[in-house]
C-alpha positions in Angstrom: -50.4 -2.2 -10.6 -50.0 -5.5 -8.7 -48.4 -5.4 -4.8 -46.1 -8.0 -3.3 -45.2 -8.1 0.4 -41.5 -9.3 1.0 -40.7 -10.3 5.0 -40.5 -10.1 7.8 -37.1 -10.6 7.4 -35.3 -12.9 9.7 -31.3 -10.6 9.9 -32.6 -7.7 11.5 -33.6 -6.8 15.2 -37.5 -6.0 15.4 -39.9 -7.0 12.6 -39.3 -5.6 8.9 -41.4 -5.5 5.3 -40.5 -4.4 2.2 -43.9 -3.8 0.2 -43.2 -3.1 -3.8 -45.7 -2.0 -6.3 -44.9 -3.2 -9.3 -46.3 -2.1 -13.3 -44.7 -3.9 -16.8 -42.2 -5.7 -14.6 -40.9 -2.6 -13.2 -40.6 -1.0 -9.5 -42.7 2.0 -9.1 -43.0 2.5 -5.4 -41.0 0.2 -2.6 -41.8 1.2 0.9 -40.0 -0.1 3.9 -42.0 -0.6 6.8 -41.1 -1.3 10.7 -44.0 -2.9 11.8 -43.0 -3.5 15.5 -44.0 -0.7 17.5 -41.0 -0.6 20.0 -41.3 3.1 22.0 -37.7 3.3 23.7 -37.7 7.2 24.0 -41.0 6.6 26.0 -39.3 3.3 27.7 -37.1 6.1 29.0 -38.8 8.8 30.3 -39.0 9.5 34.0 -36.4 7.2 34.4 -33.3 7.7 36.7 -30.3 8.6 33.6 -28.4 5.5 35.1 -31.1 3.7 34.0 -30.2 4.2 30.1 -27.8 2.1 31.0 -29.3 -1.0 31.5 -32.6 -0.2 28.5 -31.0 1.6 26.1 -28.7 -2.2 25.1 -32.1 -4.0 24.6 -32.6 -1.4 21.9 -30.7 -4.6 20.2 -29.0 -7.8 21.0 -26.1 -8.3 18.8 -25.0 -4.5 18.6 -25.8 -4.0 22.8 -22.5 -2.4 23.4 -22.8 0.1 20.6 -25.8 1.0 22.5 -24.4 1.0 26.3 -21.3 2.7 24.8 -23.7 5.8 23.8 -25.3 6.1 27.0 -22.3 6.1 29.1 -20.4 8.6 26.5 -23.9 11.0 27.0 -23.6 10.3 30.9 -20.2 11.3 31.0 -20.6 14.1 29.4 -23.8 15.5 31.2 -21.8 14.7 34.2 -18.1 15.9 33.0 -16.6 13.0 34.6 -12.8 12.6 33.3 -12.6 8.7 32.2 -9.1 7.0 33.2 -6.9 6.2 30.1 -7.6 2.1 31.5 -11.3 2.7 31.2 -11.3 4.2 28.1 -9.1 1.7 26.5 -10.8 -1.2 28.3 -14.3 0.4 26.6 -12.9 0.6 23.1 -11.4 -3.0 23.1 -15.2 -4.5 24.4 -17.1 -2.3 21.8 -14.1 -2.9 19.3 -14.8 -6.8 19.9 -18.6 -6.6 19.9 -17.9 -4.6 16.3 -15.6 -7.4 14.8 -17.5 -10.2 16.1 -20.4 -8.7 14.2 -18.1 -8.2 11.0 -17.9 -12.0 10.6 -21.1 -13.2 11.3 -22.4 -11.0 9.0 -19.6 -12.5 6.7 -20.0 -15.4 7.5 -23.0 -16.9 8.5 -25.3 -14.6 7.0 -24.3 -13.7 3.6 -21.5 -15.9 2.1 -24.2 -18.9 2.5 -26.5 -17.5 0.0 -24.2 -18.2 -2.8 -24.0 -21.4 -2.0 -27.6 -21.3 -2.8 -28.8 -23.8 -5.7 -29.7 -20.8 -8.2 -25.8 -20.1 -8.6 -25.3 -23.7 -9.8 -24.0 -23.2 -13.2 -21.4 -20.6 -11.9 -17.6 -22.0 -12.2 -17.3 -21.0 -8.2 -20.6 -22.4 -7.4 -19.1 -26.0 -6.2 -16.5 -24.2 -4.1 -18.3 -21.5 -2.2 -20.9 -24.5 -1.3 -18.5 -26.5 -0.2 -17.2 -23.9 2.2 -20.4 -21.5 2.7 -23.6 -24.0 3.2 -25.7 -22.9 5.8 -24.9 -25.3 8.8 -22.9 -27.9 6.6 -20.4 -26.1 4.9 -16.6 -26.4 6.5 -16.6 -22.2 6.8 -19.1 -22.8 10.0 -16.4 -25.0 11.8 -13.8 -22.5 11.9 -15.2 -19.4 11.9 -17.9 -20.3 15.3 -15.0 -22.0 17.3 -12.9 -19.1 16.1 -16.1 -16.3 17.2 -16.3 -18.1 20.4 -12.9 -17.6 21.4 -12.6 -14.2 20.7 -15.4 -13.5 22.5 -14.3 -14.8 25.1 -12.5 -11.5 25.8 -16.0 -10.0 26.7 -15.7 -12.2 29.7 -12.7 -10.7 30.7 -13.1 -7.2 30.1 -17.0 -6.9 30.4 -18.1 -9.9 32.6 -20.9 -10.9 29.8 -22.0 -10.5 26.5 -24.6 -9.3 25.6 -26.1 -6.8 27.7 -23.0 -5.8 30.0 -23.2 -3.5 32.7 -19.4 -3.1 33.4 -19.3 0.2 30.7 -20.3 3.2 32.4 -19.9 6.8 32.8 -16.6 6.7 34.6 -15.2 4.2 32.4 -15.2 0.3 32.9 -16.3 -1.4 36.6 -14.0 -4.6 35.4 -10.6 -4.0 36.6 -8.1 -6.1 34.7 -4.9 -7.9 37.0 -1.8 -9.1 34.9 -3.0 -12.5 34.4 -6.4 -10.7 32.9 -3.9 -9.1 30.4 -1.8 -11.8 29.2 -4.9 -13.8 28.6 -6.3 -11.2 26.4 -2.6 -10.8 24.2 -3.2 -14.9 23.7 -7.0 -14.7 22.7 -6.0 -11.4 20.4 -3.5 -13.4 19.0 -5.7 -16.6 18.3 -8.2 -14.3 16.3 -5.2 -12.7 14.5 -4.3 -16.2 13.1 -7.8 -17.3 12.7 -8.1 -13.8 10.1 -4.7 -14.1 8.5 -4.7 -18.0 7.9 -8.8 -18.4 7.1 -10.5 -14.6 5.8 -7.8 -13.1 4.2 -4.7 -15.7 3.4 -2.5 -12.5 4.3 -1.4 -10.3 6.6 -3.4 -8.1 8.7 -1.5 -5.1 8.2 -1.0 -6.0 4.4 -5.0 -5.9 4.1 -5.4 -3.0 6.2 -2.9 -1.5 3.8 -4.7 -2.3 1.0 -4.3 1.2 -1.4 -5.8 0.4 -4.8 -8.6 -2.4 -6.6 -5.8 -3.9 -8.3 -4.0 -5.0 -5.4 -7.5 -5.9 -3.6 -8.1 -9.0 -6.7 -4.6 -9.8 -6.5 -5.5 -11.2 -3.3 -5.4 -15.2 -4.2 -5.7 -17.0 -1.2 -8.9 -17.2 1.9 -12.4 -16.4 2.4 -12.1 -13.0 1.3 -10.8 -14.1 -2.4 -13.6 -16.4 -2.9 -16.2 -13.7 -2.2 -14.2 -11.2 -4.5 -14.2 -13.7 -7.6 -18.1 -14.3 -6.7 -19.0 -10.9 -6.6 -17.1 -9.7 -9.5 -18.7 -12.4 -11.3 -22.3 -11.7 -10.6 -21.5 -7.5 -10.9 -22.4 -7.1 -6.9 -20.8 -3.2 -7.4 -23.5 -2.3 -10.0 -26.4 -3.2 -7.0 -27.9 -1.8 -4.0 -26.3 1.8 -4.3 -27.7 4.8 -2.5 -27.2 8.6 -2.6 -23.4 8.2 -2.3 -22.8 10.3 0.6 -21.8 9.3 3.9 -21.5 10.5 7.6 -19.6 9.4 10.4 -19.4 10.4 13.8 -16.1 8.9 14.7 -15.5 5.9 16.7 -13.4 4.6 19.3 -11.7 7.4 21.5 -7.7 7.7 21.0 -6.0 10.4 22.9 -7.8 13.9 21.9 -9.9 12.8 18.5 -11.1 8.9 17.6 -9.5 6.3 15.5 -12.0 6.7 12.8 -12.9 10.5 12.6 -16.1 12.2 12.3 -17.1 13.6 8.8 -19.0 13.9 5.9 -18.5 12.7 2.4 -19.9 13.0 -0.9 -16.8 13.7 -3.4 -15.0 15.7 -0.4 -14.7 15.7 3.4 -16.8 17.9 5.0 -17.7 18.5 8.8 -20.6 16.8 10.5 -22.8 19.1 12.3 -25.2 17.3 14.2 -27.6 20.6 15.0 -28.8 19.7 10.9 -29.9 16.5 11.7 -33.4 15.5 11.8 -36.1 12.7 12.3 -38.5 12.6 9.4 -42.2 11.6 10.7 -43.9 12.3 7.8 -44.5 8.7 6.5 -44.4 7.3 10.4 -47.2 6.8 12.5 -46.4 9.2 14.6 -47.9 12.5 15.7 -45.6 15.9 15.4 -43.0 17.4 12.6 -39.6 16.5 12.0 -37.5 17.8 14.8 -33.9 17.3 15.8 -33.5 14.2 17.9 -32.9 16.3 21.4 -36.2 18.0 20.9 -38.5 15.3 19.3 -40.7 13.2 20.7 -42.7 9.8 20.2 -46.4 9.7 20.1 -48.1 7.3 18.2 -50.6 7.7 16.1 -51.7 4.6 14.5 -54.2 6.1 12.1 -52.2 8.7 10.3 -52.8 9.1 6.6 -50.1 8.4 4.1 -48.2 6.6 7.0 -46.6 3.6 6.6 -44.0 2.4 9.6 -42.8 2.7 12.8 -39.3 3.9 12.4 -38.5 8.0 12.0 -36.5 8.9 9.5 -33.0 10.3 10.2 -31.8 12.8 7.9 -29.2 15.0 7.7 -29.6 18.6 6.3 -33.0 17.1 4.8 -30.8 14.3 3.0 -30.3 10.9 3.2 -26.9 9.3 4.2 -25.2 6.0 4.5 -23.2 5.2 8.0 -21.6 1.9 8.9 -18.3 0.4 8.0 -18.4 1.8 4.5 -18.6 5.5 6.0 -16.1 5.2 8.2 -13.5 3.7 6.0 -14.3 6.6 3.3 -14.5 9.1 6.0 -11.3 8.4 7.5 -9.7 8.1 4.3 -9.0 4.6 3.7 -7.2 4.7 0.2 -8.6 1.7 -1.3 -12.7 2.7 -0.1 -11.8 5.7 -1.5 -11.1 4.5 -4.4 -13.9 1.8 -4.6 -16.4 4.7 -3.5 -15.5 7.1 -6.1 -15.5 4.4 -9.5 -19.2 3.0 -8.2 -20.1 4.8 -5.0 -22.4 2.9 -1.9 -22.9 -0.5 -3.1 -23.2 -4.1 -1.8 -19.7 -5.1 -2.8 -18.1 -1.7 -1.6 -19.9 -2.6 2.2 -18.5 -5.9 2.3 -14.9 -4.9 1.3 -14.9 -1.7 4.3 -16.5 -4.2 6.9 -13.4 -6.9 5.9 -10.6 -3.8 5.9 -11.9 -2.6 8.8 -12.1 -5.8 10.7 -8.3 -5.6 10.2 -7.9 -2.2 10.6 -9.3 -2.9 14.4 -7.8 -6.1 15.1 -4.5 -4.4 14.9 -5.4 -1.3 16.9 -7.2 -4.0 19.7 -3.6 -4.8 20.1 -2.1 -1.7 20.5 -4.3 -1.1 23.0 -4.0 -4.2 24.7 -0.7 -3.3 25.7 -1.5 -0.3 26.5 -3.9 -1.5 29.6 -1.6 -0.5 33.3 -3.1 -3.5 36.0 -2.9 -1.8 39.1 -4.1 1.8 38.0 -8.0 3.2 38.0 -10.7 1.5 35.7 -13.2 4.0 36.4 
């Protein structure tokens, strides 16, 4: 049995190993370890609640309004405040835009780049994809960080800064928005609506979002998201990284009385989520206690615990393990063309890419929806 180390890795918030034994060129046990002790549930504790506010976002600095966005939803709630139909759309379109902004990076600058990577030389897209993907020098990174830039700058506008912003709270958003405000937002929504249509997709927005089968998806001839298609298909991305297939979502982005995405469960049907099933695994942490659910466990370490080998708890739900993210979503709210992907070849790396792309269109056009939708003049918060 030999043992090799892989990390930490360099894409992820916090420190991260992967450590694999290996036996006759096979995987026998891979284990992944959080070795970064970080202790936010104890960060918290005593605190004033308001103070989740401003801790709970450092939990992570790309994905801070995800974070801020849960503690204001759980201080609303404990405090049954009513949120004004301005602060709940002026919430949706910051954490909307954090989401998106995160969609392309990832895209972009952090996996297209490593098929541009020497080892894919003899591939008949190889010359292409390096000419648009190389880290730093390829052409993809002058229009897609001008083009991030921009649309961020609506974080200015709606949250005052990015990351970290204290503007989402309980009541809603503290950043009123005056007409001006507004128009300037319908111009930068419009910018990143060009930047998707004429650069990722070589399409429409609505005509991706629309997308309803795989045929129709590699029919797709022209932008970004057809050069990762022809790569991927070539080098079978669908037959790697799959999971356990099923999926759970909690729903996303308030609309009226239920979310744009809906909550759910998936694995071959929809099913409810029930958060009471849901609990943290410490078995394998180094932490003291049994798996509880997350409103009644707590977080003591215990740094000499046998058969431990991270930081991180383990969520499950109903004792089993499930995917979330953009995949989840998209199969949970019933996206034909994820449902489709999911049910030939289930959870795998091409399946993620494709929901984070038709969901990055999916939210661009509800961003403007909602963008018209904002009333200057009428309560924030």
């Amino acid at each position: 049995m030999s043992r090799l180390v892989l990390g930490p890795f360099n894409r992820v918030e916090g420190d991260l190993e992967v450590t694999l034994e290996t036996e006759n060129g096979r995987v026998e046990s891979a284990k992944v370890n959080s070795p970064l002790y970080r202790g936010f549930e104890q960060i918290l504790q005593g605190k004033d609640p308001m103070d989740a506010l401003a801790i709970a976002p450092r939990i992570c600095g790309i994905c801070s309004v995800s974070q801020s966005v849960a503690s204001s939803l759980a201080l609303s709630d404990a405090m049954g405040l009513e949120v004004p139909e301005n602060g709940r759309i002026a919430r949706n379109l910051v954490h909307a835009c954090e989401n998106l902004a995160d969609h392309i990076t990832h895209f972009y600058l952090f996996f297209m780049p490593d098929f541009a990577r020497d080892g894919y030389s003899q591939k008949s897209w190889h010359e292409r994809i390096a000419k648009r993907f190389q880290a730093v020098k390829g052409e993809a990174a002058g229009d897609v960080l001008p083009a991030r830039a921009a649309f961020l700058r609506l974080m200015g506008l709606l949250a005052g800064k990015w990351p970290h912003s204290l503007s989402i709270q309980p009541g809603g958003s503290l950043r009123a928005i005056d007409r001006a405000e507004k128009m300037r937002i319908h111009a930068h929504l419009r910018e990143f609506r060009r930047f998707l249509e004429d650069t990722l997709f070589g399409d429409s927005l609505e005509s991706v979002a629309s997308l309803g089968s795989a045929g129709s998806l590699f029919q797709l001839k022209g932008g970004d998201f057809a050069a990762f298609l022809e790569a991927s298909k070539d080098l079978g991305l669908s037959r790697y990284g799959r999971a356990t297939d099923s999926f759970m979502s909690y729903g996303n982005y308030p609309v009226g009385e239920g979310t744009l995405f809906p909550s759910g469960v998936w694995s071959g049907e929809l099913l409810p989520l029930e958060p009471g099933t849901i609990l943290e695994d410490v078995s394998h942490s180094w932490m003291e206690g049994e798996s509880l659910h997350p409103s009644e466990g707590f977080t003591q370490p215990m740094a000499d615990k046998e058969g431990a080998y991270s930081w991180c708890k383990a969520p499950r739900l109903g004792g089993r393990v499930v995917e979330t993210g953009a995949l989840a979503r998209q199969v949970i709210s019933g996206q034909p063309l994820v449902r489709e992907l999911v049910s030939v070849s289930g959870g795998n790396v091409e399946n993620r890419v494709i929901a984070r792309l038709v969901e990055t269109a999916r939210v661009a056009i509800e961003m403007e929806k909602w963008a018209l939708q904002l009333k200057p003049g009428e309560p924030f918060c």
